[in-house]
TORMI-133015 format. One record per residue: residue number from 1; residue in three letters; x, y, z of N, C-alpha, C in turn. Coordinates in pm, 1 decimal. Example, Ala and Ser with C-alpha at 12.3 -4.5 7.8 and 13.67 -1.06 7.14 Angstrom:
(1 'ala' (1319.0 -569.0 780.0) (1230.0 -450.0 780.0) (1320.0 -330.0 780.0))
(2 'ser' (1285.0 -225.0 708.0) (1367.0 -106.0 714.0) (1290.0 3.0 787.0))
***
This chain:
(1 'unk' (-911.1 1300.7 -1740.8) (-991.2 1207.1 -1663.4) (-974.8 1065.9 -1720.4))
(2 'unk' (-1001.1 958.2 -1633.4) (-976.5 826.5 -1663.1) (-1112.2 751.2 -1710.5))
(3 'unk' (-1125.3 693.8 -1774.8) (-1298.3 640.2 -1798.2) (-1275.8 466.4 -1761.7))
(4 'unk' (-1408.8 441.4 -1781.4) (-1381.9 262.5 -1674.3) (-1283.2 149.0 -1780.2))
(5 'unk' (-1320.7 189.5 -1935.3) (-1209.4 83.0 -2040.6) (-1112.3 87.8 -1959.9))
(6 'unk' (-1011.2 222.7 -1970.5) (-884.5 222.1 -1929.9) (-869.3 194.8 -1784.2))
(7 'unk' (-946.1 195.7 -1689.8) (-917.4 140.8 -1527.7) (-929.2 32.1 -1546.0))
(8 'unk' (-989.6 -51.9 -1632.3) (-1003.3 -167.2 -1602.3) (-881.4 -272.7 -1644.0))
(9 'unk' (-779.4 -203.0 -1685.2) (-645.6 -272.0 -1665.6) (-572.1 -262.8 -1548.3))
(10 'unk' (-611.4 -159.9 -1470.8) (-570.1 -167.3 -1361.9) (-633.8 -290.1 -1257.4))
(11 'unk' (-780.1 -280.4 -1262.0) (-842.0 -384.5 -1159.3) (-814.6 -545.3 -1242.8))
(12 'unk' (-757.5 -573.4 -1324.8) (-672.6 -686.1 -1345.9) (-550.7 -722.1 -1344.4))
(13 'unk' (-468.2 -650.9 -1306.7) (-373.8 -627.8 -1243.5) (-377.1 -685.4 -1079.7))
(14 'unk' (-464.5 -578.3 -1087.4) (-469.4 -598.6 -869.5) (-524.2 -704.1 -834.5))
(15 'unk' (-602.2 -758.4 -919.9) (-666.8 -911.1 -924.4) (-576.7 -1022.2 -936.9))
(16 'unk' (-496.8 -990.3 -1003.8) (-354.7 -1103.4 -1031.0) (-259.2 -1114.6 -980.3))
(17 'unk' (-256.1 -989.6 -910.6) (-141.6 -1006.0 -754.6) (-187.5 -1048.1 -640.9))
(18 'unk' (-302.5 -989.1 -645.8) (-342.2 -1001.5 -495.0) (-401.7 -1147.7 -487.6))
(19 'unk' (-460.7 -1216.0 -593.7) (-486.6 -1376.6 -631.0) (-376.9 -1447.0 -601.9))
(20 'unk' (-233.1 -1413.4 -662.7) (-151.6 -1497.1 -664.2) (-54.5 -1485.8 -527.2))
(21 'unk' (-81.5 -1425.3 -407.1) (-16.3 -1411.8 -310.9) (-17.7 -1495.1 -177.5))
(22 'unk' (63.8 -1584.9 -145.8) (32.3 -1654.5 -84.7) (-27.3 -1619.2 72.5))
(23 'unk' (-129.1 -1678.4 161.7) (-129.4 -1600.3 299.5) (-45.2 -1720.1 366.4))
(24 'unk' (13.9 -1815.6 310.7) (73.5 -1926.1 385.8) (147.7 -1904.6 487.6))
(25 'unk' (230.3 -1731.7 437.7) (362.5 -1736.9 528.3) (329.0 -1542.0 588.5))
(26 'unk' (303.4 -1546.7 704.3) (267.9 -1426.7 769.4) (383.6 -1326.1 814.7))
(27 'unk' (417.0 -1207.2 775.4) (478.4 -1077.9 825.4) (372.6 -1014.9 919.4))
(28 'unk' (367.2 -1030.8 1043.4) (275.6 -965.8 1157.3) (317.7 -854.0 1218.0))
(29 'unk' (257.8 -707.3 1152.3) (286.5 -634.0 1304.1) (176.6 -554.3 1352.7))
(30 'unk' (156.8 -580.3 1464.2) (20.9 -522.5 1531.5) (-12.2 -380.2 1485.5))
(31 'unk' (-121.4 -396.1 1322.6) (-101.4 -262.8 1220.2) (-305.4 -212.4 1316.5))
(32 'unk' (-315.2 -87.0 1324.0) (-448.5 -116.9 1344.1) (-483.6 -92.5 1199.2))
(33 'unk' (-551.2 -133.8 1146.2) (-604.4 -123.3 987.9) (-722.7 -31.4 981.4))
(34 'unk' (-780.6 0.5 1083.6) (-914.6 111.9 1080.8) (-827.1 248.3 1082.7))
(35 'unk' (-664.7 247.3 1080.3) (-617.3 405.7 1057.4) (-660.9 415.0 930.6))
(36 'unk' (-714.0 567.6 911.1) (-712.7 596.4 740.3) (-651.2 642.5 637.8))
(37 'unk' (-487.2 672.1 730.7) (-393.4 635.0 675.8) (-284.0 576.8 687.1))
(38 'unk' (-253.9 452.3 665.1) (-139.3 342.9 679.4) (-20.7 360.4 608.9))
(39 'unk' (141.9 346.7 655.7) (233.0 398.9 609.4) (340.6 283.9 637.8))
(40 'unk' (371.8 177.3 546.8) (440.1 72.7 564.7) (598.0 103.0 504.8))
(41 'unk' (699.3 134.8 596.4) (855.5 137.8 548.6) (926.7 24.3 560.0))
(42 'unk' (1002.1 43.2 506.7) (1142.8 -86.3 510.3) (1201.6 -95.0 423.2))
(43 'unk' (1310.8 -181.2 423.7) (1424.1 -162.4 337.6) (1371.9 -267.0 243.1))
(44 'unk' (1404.7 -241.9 65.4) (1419.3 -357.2 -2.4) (1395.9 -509.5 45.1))
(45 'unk' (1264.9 -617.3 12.7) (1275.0 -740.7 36.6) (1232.5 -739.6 197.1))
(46 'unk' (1163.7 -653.4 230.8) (1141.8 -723.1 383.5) (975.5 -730.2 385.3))
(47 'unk' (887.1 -756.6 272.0) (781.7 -790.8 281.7) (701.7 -700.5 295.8))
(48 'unk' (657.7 -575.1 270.2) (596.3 -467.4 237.0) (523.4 -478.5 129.5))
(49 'unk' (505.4 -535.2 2.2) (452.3 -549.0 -71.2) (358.1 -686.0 -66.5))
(50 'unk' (435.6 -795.3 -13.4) (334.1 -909.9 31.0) (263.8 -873.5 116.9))
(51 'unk' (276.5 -764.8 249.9) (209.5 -752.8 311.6) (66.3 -692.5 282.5))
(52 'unk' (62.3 -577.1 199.9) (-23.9 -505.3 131.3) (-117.1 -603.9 56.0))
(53 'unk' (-20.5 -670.1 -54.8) (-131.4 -777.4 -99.7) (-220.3 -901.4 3.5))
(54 'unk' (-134.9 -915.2 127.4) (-232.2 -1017.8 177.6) (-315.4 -976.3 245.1))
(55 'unk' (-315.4 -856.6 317.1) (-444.9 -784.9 389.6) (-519.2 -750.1 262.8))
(56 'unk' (-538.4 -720.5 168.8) (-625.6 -698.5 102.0) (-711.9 -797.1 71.4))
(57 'unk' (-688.9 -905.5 46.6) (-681.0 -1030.2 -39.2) (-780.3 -1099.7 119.0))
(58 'unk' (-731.9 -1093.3 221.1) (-772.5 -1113.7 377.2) (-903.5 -1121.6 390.2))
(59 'unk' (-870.7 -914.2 356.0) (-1011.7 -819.3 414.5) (-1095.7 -792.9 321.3))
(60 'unk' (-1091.0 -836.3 127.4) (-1144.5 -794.6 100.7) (-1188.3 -878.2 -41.4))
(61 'unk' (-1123.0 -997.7 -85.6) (-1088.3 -1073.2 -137.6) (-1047.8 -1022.4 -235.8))
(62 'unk' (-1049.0 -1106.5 -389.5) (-995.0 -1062.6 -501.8) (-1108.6 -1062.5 -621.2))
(63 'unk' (-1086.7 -921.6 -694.5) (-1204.5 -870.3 -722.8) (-1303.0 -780.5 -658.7))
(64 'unk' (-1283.4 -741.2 -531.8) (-1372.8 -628.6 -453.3) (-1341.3 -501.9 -534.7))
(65 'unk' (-1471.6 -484.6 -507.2) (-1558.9 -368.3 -559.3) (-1527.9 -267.9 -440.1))
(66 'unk' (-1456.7 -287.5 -343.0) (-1426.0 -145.6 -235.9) (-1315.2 -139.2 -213.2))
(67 'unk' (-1187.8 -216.8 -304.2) (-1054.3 -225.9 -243.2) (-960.9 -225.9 -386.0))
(68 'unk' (-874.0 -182.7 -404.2) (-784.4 -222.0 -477.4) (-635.7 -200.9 -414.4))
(69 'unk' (-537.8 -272.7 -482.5) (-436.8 -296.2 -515.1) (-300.4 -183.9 -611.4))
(70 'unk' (-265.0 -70.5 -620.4) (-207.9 -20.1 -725.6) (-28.2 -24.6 -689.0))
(71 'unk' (68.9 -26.0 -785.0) (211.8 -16.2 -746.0) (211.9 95.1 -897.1))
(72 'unk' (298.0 221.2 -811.6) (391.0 349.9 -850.6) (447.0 271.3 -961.8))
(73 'unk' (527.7 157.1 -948.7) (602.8 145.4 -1081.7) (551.2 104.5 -1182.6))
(74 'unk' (412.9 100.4 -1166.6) (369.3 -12.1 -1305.3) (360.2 134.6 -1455.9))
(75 'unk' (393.8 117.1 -1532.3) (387.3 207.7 -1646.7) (252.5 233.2 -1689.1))
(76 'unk' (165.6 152.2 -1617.1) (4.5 199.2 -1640.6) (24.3 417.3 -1596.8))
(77 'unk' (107.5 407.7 -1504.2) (127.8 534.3 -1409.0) (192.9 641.9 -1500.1))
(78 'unk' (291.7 596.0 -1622.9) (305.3 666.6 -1699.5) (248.7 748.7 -1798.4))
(79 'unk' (85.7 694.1 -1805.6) (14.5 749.6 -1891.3) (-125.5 786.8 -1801.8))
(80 'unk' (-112.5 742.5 -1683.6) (-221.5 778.2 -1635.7) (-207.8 882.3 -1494.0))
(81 'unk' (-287.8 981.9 -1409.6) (-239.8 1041.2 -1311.5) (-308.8 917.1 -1241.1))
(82 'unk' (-216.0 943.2 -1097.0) (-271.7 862.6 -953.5) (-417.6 937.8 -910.9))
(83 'unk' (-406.0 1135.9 -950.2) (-538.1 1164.8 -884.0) (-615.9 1132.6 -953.3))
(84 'unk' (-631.2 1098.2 -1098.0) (-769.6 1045.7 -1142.7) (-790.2 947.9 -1133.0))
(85 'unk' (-714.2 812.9 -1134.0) (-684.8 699.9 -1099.3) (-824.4 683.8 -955.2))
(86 'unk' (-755.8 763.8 -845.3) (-801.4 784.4 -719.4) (-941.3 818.5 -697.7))
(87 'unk' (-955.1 937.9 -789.6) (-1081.0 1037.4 -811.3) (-1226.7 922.1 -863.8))
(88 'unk' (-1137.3 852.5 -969.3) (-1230.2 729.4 -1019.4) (-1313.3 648.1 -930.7))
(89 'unk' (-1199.8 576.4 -836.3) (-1206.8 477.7 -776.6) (-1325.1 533.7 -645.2))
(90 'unk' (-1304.5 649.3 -609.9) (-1346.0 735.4 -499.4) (-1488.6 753.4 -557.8))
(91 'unk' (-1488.6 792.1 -669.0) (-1656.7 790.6 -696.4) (-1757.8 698.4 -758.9))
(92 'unk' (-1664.3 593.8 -743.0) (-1727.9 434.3 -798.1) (-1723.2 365.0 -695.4))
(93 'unk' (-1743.5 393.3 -540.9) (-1771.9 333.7 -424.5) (-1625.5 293.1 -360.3))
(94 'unk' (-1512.0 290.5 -395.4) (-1406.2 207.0 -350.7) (-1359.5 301.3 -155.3))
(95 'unk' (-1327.0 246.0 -92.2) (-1315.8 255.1 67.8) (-1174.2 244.5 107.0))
(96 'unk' (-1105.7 161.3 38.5) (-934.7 132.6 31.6) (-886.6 108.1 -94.2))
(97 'unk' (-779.0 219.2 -63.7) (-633.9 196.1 -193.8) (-552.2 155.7 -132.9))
(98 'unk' (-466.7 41.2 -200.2) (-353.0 -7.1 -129.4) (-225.9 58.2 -267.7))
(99 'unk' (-156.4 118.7 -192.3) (-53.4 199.9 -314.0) (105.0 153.8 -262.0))
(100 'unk' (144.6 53.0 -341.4) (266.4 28.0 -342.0) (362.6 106.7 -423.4))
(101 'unk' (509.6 141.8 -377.9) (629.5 149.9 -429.7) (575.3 312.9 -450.4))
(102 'unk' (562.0 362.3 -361.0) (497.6 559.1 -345.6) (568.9 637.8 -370.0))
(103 'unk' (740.8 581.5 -342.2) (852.3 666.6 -373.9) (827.8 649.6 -530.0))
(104 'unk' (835.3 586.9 -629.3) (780.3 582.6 -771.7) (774.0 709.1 -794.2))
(105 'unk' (680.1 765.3 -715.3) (589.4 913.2 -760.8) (670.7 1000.2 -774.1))
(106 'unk' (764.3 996.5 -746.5) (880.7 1100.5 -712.5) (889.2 1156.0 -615.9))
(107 'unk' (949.0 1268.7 -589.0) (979.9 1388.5 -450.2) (849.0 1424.8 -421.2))
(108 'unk' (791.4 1438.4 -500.5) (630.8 1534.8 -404.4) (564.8 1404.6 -371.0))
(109 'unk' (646.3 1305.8 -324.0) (509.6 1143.0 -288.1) (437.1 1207.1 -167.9))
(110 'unk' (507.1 1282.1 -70.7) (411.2 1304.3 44.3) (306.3 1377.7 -5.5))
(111 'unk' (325.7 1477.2 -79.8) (186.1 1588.6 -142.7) (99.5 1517.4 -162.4))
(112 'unk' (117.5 1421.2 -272.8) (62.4 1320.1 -332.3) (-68.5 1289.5 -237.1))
(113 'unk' (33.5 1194.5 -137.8) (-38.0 1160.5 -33.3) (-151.5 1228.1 79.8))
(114 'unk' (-114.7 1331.5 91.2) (-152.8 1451.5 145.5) (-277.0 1483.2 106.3))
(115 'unk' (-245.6 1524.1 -44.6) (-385.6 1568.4 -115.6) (-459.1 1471.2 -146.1))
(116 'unk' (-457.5 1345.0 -117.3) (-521.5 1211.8 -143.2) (-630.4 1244.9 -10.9))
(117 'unk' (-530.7 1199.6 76.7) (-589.3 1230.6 243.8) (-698.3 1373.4 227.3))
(118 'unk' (-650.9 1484.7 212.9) (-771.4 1582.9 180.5) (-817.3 1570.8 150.7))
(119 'unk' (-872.2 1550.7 20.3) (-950.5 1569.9 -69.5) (-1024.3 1425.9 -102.6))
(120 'unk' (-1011.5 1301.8 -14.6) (-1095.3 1232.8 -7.4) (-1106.0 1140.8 173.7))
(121 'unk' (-1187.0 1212.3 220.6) (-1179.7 1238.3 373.0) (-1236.9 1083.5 408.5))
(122 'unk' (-1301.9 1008.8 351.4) (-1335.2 879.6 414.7) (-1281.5 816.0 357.7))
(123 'unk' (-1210.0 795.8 234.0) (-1092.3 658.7 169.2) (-983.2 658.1 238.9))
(124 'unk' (-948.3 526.2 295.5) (-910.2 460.1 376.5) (-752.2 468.7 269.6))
(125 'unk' (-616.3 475.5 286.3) (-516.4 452.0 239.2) (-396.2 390.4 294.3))
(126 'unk' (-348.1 296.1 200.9) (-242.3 197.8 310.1) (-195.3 240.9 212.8))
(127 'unk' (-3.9 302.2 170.5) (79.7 318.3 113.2) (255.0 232.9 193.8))
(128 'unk' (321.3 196.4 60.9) (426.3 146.1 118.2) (553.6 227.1 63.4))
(129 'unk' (675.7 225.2 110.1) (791.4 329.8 8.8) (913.2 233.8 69.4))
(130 'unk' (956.7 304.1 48.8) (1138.8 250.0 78.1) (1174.3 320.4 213.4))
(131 'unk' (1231.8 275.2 348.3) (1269.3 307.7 457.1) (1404.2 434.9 414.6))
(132 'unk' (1409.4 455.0 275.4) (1510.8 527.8 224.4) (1400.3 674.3 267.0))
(133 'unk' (1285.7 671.9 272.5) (1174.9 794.0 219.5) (1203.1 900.1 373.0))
(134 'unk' (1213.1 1014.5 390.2) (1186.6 1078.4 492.9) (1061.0 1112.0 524.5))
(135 'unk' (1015.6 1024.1 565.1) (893.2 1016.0 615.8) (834.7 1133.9 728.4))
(136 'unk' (972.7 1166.1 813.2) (949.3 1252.5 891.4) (972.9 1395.5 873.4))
(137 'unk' (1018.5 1393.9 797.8) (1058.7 1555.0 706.1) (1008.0 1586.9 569.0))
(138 'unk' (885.2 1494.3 518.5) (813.1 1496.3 411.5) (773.6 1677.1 364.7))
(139 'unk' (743.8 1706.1 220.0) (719.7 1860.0 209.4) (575.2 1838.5 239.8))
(140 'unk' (499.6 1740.7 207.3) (342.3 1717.7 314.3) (317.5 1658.3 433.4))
(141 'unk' (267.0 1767.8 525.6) (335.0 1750.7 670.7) (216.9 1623.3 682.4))
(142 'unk' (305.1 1512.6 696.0) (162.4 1348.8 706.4) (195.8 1288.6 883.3))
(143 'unk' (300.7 1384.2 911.0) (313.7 1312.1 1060.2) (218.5 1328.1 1156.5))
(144 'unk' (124.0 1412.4 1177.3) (21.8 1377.2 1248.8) (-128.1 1306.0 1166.4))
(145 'unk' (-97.3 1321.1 1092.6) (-249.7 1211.6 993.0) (-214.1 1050.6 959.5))
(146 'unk' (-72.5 1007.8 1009.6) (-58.6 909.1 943.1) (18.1 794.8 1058.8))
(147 'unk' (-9.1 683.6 1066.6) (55.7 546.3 1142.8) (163.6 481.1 1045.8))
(148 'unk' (244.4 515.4 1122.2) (390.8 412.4 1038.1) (455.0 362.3 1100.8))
(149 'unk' (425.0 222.8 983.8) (502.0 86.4 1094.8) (611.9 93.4 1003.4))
(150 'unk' (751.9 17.3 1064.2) (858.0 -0.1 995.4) (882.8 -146.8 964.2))
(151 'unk' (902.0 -186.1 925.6) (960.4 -388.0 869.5) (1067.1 -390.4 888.2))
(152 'unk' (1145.0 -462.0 961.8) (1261.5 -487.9 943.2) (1302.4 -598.0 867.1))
(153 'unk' (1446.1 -624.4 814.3) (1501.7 -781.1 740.8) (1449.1 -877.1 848.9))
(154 'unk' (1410.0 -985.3 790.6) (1441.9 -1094.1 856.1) (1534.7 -1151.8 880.2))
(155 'unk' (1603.0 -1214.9 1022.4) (1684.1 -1313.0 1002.5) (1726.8 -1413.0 844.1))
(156 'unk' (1842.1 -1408.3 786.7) (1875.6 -1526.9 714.8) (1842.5 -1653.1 725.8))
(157 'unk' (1803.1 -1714.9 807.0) (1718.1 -1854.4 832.5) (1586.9 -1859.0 845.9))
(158 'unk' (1532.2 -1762.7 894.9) (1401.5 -1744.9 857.4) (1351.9 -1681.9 684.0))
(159 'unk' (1385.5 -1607.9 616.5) (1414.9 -1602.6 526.1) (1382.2 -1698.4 396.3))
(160 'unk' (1536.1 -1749.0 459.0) (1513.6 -1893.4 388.0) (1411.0 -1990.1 385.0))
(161 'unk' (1361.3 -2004.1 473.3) (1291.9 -2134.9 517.2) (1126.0 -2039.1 503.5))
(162 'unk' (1073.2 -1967.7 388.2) (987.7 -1923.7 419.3) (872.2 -1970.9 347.1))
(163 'unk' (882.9 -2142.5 309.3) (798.6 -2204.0 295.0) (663.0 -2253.8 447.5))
(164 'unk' (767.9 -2224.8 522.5) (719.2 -2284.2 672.8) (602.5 -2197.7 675.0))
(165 'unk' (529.4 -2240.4 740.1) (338.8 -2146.1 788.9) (399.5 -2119.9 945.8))
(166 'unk' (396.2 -2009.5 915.7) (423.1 -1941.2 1075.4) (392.2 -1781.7 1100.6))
(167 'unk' (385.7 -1763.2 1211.4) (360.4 -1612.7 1218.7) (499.2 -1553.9 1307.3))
(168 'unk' (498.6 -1427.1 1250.3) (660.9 -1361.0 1307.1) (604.2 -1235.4 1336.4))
(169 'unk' (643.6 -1170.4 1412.5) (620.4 -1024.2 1512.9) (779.9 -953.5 1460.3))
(170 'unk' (742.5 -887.0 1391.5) (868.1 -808.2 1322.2) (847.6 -714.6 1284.8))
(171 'unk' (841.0 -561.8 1358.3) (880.3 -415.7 1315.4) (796.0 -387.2 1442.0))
(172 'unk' (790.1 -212.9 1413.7) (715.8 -149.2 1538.9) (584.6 -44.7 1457.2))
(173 'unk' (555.6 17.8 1522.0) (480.3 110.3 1496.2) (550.4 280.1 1580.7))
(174 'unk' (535.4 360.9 1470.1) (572.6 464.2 1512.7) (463.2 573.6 1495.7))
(175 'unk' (453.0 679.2 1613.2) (356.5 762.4 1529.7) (420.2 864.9 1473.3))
(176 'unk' (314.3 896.4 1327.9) (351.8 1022.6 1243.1) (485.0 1027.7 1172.9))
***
């Protein structure tokens, strides 16, 4: 089990990303966010991870007490499990996990996910992976519990120029 010392490197963490993320420059795709479970793909660099941090940061600011922030790769993950991590957060009031880089977890990420979804029936979960992930052939069947949008690259000029404040309509939504 995890006790609050050791989580609390985590909620400074999620505080320092999700603080330092700009909302200047928008990745839009018509996500409904009341699914309770959100499933963001795409390839490397197409904004999946900014995206995660700026809806949070949006809906919930930085520092909420009902939301966090976690990424698979951080080595906090090496010493700690995601279900107690989860289990914690779940019985200290939290409503949304935002879980970046899910492939991290290894091959059982859908289980993962799965038994997240079970075993905590009202926490809300937005997860992101690599468009590499078979999402649709997962060993935890998430295609009917779960909304997945895909991201595509941006254009090279848009890209570039992504100082500009603008909003862009880029990927779809698929179900399951």
């Amino acid at each position: 089990m995890i006790n609050a010392e050791q989580i609390e490197e985590l909620f400074k963490i999620s505080d320092r990303l999700v603080g330092a993320v700009s909302t200047d420059f928008h990745r839009y795709l018509e996500i409904d966010w009341r699914d309770r479970l959100v499933c963001l793909v795409g390839a490397r660099g197409t904004g999946k991870t900014t995206m995660l941090r700026q809806r949070m940061k949006e809906a919930f600011g930085v520092g909420s007490e009902r939301a966090i922030y976690i990424s698979l790769d951080d080595l906090f993950f090496s010493q700690y499990s995601v279900r107690d991590v989860v289990d914690y957060l779940y019985t200290h009031g939290f409503t949304h996990v935002f879980i970046d880089e899910v492939h991290h977890f290894g091959r059982e990420w859908s289980l993962l996910i799965k038994n997240l979804s079970d075993n905590y029936p009202d926490l809300n979960i937005v997860y992101s992976g690599s468009s590499m992930l078979k999402i649709e052939s997962s060993k935890g069947d998430l295609s009917r519990r779960q909304a997945v949008y895909r991201l595509r690259a941006l254009p090279t000029c848009l890209s570039l120029n992504s100082n500009a404040s603008c909003r862009i309509i880029a990927g779809s939504r698929q179900d399951g």
